[in-house]
ZAMARGU-4260 file (C-alpha; in steps of 0.2 Angstrom, whole numbers, plus 5000, padded with zeros to 4 digits):
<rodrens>
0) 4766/5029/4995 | 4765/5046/4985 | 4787/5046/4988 | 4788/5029/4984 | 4778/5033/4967
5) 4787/5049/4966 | 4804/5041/4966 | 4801/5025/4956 | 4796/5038/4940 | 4813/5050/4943
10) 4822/5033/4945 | 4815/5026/4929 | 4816/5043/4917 | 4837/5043/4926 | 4837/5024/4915
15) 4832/5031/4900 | 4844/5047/4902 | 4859/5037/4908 | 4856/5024/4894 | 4858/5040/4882
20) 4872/5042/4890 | 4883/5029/4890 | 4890/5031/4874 | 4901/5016/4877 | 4895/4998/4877
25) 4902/4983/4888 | 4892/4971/4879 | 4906/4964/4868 | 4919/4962/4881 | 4923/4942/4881
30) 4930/4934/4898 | 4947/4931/4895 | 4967/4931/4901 | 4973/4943/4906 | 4957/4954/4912
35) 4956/4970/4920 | 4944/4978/4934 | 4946/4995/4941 | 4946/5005/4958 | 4938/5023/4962
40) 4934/5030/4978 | 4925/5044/4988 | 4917/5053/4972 | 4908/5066/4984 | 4908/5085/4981
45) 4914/5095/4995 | 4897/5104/5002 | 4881/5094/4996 | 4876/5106/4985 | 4874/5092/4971
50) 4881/5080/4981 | 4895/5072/4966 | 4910/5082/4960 | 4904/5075/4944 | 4915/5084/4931
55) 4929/5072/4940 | 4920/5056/4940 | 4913/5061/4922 | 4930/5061/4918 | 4938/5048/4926
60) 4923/5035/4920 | 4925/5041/4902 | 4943/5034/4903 | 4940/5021/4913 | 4928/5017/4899
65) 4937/5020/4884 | 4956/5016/4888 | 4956/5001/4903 | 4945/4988/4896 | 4939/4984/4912
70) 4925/4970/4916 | 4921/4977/4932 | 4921/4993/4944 | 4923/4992/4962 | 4917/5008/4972
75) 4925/5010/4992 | 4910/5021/4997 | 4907/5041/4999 | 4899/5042/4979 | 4888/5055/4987
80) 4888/5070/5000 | 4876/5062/5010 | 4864/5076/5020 | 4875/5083/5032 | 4884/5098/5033
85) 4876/5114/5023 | 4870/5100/5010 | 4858/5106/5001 | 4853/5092/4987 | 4842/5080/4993
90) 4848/5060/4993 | 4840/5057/4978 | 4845/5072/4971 | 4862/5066/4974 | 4861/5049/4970
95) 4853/5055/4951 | 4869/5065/4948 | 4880/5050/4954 | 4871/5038/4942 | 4872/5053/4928
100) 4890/5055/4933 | 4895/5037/4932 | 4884/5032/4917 | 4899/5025/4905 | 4903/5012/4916
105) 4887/5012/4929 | 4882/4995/4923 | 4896/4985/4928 | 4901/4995/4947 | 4898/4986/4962
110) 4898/5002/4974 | 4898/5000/4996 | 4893/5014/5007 | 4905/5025/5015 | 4903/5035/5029
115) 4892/5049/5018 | 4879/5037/5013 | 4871/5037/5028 | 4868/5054/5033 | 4851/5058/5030
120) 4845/5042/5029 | 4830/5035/5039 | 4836/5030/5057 | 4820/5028/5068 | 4820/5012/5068
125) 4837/5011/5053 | 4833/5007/5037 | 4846/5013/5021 | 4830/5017/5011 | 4838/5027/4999
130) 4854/5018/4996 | 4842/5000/4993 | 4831/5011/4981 | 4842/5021/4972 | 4859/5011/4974
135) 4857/4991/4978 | 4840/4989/4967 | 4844/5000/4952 | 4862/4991/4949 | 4853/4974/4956
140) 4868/4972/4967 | 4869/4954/4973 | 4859/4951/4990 | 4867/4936/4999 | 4875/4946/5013
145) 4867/4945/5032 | 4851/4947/5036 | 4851/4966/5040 | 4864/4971/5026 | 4857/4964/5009
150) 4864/4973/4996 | 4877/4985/5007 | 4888/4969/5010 | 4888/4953/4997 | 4899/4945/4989
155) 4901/4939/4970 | 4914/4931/4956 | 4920/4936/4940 | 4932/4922/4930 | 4945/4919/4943
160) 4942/4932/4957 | 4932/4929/4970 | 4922/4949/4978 | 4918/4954/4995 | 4912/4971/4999
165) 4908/4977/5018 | 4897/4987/5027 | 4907/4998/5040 | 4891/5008/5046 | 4879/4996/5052
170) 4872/5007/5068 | 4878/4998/5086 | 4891/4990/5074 | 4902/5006/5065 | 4918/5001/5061
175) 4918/4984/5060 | 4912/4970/5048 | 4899/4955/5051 | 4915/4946/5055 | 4906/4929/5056
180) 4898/4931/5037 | 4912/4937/5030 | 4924/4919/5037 | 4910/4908/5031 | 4911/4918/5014
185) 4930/4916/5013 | 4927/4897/5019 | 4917/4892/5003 | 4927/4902/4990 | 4937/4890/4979
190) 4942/4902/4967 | 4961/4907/4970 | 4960/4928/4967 | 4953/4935/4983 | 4948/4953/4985
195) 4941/4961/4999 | 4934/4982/4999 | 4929/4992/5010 | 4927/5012/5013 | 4938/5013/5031
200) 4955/5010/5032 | 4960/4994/5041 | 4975/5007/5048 | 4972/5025/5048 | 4984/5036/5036
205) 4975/5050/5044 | 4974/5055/5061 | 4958/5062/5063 | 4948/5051/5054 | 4938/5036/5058
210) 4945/5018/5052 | 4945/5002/5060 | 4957/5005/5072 | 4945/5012/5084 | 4941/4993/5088
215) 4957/4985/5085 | 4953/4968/5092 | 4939/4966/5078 | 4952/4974/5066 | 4966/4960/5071
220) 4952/4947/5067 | 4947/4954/5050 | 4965/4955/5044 | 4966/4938/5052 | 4955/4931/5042
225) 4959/4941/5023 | 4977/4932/5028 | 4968/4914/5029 | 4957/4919/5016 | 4971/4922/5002
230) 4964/4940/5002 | 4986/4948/4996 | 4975/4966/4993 | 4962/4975/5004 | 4954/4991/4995
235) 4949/5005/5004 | 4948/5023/5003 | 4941/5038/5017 | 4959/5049/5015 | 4955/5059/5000
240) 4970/5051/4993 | 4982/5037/4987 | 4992/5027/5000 | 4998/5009/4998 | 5007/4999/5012
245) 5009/4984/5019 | 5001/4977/5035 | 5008/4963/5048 | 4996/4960/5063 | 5001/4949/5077
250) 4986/4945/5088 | 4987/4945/5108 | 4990/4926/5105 | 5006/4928/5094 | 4997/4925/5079
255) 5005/4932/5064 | 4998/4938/5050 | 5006/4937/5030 | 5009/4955/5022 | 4995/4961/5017
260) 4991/4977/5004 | 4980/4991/5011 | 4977/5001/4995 | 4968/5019/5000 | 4961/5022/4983
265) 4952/5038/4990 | 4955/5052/4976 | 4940/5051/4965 | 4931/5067/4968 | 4930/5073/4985
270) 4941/5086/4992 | 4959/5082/4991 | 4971/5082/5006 | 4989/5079/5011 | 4997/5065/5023
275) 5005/5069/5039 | 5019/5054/5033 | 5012/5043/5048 | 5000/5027/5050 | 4988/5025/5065
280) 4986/5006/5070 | 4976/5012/5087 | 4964/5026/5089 | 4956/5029/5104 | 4937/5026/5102
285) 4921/5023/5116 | 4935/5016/5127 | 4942/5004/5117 | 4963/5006/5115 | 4978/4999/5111
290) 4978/4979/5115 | 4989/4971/5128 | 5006/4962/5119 | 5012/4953/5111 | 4999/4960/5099
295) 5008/4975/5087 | 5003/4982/5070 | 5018/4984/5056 | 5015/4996/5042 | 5026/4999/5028
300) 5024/5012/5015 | 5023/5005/4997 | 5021/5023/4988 | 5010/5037/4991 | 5003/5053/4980
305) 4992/5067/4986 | 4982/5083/4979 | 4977/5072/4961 | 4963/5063/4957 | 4967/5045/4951
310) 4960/5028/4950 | 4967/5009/4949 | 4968/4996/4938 | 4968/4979/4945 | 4974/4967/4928
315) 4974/4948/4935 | 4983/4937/4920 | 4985/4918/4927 | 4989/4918/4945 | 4999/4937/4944
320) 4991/4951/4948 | 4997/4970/4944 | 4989/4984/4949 | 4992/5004/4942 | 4986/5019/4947
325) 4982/5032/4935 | 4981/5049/4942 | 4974/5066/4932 | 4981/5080/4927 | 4983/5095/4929
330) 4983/5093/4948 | 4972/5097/4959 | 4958/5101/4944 | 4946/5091/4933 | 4958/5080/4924
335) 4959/5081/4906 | 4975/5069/4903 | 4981/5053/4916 | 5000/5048/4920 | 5005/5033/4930
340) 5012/5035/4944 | 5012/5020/4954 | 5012/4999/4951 | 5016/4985/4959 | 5012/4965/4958
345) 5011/4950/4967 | 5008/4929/4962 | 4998/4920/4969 | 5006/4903/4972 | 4996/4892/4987
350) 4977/4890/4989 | 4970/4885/5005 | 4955/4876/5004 | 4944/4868/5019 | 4943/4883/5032
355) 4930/4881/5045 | 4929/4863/5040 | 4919/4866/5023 | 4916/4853/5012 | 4919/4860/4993
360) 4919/4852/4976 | 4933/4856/4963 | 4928/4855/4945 | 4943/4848/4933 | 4937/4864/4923
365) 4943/4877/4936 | 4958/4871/4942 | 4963/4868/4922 | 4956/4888/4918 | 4961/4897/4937
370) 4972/4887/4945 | 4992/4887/4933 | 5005/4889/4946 | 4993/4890/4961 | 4996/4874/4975
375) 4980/4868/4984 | 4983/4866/5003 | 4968/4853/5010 | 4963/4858/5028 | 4949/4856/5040
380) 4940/4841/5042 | 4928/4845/5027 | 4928/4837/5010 | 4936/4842/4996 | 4931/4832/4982
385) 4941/4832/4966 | 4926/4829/4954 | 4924/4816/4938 | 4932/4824/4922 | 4951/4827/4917
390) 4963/4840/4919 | 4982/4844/4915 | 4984/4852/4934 | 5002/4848/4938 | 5003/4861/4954
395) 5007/4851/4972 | 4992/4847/4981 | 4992/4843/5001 | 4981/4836/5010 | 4983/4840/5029
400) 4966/4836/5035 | 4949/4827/5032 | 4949/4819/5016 | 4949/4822/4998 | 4940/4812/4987
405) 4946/4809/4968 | 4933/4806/4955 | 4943/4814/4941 | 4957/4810/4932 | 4974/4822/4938
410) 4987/4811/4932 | 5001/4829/4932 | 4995/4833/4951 | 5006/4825/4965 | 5000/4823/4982
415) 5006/4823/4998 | 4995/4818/5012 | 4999/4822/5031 | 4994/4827/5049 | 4979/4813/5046
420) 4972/4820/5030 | 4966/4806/5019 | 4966/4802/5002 | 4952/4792/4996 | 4953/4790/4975
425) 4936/4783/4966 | 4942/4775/4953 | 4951/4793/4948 | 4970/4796/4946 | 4986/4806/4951
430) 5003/4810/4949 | 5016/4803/4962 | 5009/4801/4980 | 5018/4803/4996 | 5009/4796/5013
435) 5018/4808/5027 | 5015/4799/5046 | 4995/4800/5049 | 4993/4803/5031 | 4983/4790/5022
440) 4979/4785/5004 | 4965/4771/5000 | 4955/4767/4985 | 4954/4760/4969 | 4961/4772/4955
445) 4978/4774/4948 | 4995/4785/4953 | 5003/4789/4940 | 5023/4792/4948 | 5029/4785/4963
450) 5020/4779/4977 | 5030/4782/4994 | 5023/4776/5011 | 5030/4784/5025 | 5012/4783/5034
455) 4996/4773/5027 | 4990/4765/5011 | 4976/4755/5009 | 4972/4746/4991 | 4951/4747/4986
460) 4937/4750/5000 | 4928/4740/5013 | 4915/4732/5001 | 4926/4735/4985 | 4933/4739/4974
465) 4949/4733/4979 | 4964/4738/4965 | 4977/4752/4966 | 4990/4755/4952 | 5004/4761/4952
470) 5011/4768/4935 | 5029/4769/4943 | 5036/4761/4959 | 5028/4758/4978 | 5043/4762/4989
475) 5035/4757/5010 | 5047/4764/5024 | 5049/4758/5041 | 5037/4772/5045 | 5024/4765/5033
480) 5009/4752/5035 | 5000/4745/5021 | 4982/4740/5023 | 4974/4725/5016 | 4957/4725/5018
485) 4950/4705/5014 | 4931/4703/5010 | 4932/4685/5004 | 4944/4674/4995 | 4942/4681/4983
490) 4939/4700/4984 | 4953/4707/4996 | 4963/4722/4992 | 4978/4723/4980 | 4992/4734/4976
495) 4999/4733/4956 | 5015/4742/4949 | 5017/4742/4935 | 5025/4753/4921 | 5043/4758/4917
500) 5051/4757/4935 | 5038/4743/4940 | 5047/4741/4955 | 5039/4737/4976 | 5052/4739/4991
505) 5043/4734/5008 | 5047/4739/5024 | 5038/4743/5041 | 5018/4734/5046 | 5006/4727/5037
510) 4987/4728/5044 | 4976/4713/5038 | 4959/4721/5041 | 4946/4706/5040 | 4928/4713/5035
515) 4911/4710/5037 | 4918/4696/5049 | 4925/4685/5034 | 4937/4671/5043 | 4948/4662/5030
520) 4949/4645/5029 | 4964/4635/5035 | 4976/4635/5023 | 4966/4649/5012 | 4980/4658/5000
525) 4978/4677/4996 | 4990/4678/4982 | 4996/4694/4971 | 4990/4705/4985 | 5006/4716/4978
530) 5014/4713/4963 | 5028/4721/4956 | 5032/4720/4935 | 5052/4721/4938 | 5055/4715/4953
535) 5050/4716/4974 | 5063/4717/4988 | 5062/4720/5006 | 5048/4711/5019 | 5037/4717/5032
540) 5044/4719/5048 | 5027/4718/5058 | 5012/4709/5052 | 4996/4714/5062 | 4976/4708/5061
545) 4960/4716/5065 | 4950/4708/5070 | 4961/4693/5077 | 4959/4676/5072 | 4962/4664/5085
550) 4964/4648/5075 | 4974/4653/5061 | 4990/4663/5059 | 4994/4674/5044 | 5012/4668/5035
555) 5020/4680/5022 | 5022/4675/5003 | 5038/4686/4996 | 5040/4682/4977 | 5052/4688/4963
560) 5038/4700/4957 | 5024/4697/4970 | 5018/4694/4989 | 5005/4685/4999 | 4997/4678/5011
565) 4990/4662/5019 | 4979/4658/5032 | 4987/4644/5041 | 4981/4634/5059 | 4989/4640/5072
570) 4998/4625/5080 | 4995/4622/5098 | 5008/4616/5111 | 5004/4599/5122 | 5010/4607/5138
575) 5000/4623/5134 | 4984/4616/5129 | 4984/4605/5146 | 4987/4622/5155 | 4970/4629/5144
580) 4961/4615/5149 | 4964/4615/5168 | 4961/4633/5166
</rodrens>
């Protein structure tokens, strides 16, 4: 109780000394496109005596602060010495100095733990009680990771990014992420900028150093699951040094990864070293080695600089992303000017949404603000529903599994539906829609564009209501059905196309789809079931009911501008109904 006093009274007079200090305020900066966030890593000194080589990181936060405009600062781990070695500050000793050191942009870092952070912590039983005191409760990081890693692992969102950082160092699990946490994380995002950081390497730039290849089957399944993710950058440090590259894993199932970015931003204060020029996808650790094939690591180097402190710049404007890195001078000594010396850039252009079979909601909002020039692809059997509201989005979206449901109005966003996705608009609207085989559109709503069937449609619901329009033509291949749900004789479902094309070509089955076991009467018309403004031409070649009705057959009305249909008794012959009877 006496340290817990002890340590809450240095913590608070650090506040009122670090608020003297920080001589540049963040509290004007405005959201906006283009924004900024920066990068720094392993900020530790190189014996423990005061645990922070803080002349560099004073340094490098001062420019940070005054020159980058940045919203945001992630930290890969190593701030601090940690008590190891001939250390001979103390943790909080060390953590004071980093908070000090950092003060110019300390409110707005999100710092993980390296490696450092956790010697001299309390291990019997394990419990980071230094870094939650002094690291996770000061800066109020958030505390929505697992169970046994609040505030060491958690994820959060600025504008159109969406966070992760990782523990490494959890004990019986070093080296290695919750794997599980971080899919479901990835999973809900809906955000289309996705950045994941970490303090090891996912492939080693340095031989003798620990990084994720000492378990490269839970490696393989992390990159795995940045690549579903939409995570295009992992950021990293542990080599006292810049390195980028980019990394294809193929899993022992043949699984291949997209190119991903590592980005070893390890030059922020601790002891600088060289590169040998070669990456290490396996290092042999507590048994574990080199998987069987076809799984294989690719690494391609993208630049590299040594012996200078730096730092990055991640500016995200729409869906491109750039990223610099700024590196001190002179070299290899507190920097008192920063050159460039590296950038590079990537778009963002696809989405995927629906991993693990989550059900999200889209606000018009976000994809108007996040989403210019970013396609959605619809997975999983989850739910995506597109909610009430308008928005100009005019990117494709596909729908490949479980359904999405339109509230909203999207009239710029074509749709193509496939592989038994469904489309299911309430009362909402879209651009041109194309059914792909086992790809379904239904509901009441409007397309705005043309409506081409090569797999399902079905006009309004079960229980209503029962009107589709199309703003452009309806165009049914031999491929195509087109449902007609009938309630009564009077609510059944109904296709209208109107507009400037106005035009209906039929083709392939029609399903009659009788509900809430409604049975026509003979001779019962259904007309203007599709209607066409200039003109409809071809005719079903199939005409199919559910449930069947034995009295009454179902004859086709083909119009000039419209079709039909009518319920009509089914005419028995003499010979065969004799045979019915004896039967």
């Amino acid at each position: 109780m006496n340290r817990l006093n002890s340590n809450r009274r240095q913590r608070l007079v650090m506040l009122l000394v670090i608020l003297s200090l920080a001589l540049v305020s963040f509290s004007g900066l405005a959201e906006a496109e283009p924004w900024s966030f920066a990068v720094v890593g392993d900020q530790r000194d190189s014996d423990g005596s005061t645990g922070v080589n803080g002349p560099v990181i004073q340094a490098m936060a001062q420019d940070i602060a005054l020159n980058r405009g940045v919203l945001l600062v992630l930290c890969g781990g190593d701030q601090i010495h940690g008590r190891t070695g001939s250390a001979t500050a103390t943790l909080p000793q060390m953590y004071q100095n980093w908070l000090t050191a950092m003060a110019p942009i300390l409110g707005i870092s999100y710092p993980v733990r390296g490696n450092h952070e956790t010697y001299g912590e309390i291990s019997a039983p394990y419990y980071p009680y230094y870094w939650d005191f002094w690291i996770a409760q000061f800066l109020s990081l958030p505390q929505n990771g697992p169970d046994e890693e609040k505030g060491m692992t958690y994820s959060f969102t600025k504008a159109n990014a969406f966070f992760v950082g990782v523990d490494q160092f959890m004990p019986d699990y070093e080296y290695r992420v919750n794997q599980n946490w971080l899919d479901e994380q990835l999973a809900a995002n809906i955000l289309p900028h996705v950045f994941v950081y970490g303090h090891l390497p996912a492939v080693a730039v340095t031989e003798d150093l620990s990084s994720m290849a000492y378990y490269p089957l839970n490696r393989d399944a992390f990159w795995e699951s940045l690549g579903d993710g939409g995570c295009q950058v992992y950021l990293c440090g542990h080599s006292h040094l810049y390195n980028r590259a980019t990394i294809t894993v193929t899993d022992v199932k043949g699984k291949i990864t997209p190119p991903i970015t590592q980005l070893v931003v390890g030059a922020g204060g601790g002891p600088l070293e060289n590169w040998d020029g070669s990456y290490y996808p396996y290092q042999s650790h507590a048994g574990h080695h080199r998987p069987p094939g076809p799984e294989d690591v690719t690494t391609t180097l993208g630049n590299h600089l040594e012996w200078q402190f730096g730092y990055a710049v991640v500016t995200i404007n729409g869906n491109q992303v750039s990223i610099t890195y700024y590196a001190g001078l002179p070299v290899n000594a507190v920097p008192t000017s920063w050159e460039v010396k590296d950038t590079f850039s990537y778009v963002v252009t696809s989405k995927t949404l629906g991993l693990n079979n989550v059900s999200q909601q889209m606000d018009p909002q976000i994809l108007t603000s996040y989403y210019p020039g970013v396609a959605i692809n619809k997975t999983g059997t989850g739910t995506l529903t597109l909610s009430a509201g308008t928005s100009p989005y005019s990117q494709p979206i596909t729908v490949s599994g479980g359904k999405m449901r339109v509230y909203g109005h999207y009239a710029s966003a074509p749709v193509t539906v496939i592989g038994g996705g469904v489309t299911a608009l309430h009362d909402g609207s879209l651009n041109q829609v194309i059914s792909e085989a086992d790809g379904s559109l239904v509901g009441t709503g409007t397309v705005f564009g043309n409506l081409t069937n090569n797999g399902n449609v079905a006009p309004g619901f079960y229980t209503g209501p029962w009107i589709l329009d199309v703003i452009g033509s309806y165009a049914q291949t031999v491929a195509g059905t087109f449902q007609v749900n009938i309630g009564s004789a009077t609510e059944y479902g109904q296709l209208r196309i109107t507009g400037t094309l106005g035009t209906a070509t039929l083709n392939g089955v029609l399903a009659i789809d009788l509900q809430n076991d409604f049975v026509p009467a003979a001779n019962q018309v259904f007309p203007n079931i599709i209607t066409a403004s200039n003109g409809l031409s071809g005719t079903f070649s199939q005409i199919i009911v559910a449930p069947k009705t034995p009295t009454l057959n179902w004859q086709p009305i083909y119009g000039a501008n419209s079709f039909g249909l009518k319920a009509v008794p089914k005419t028995i012959v003499p010979q065969l109904e004799l045979l019915l009877l004896q039967d």
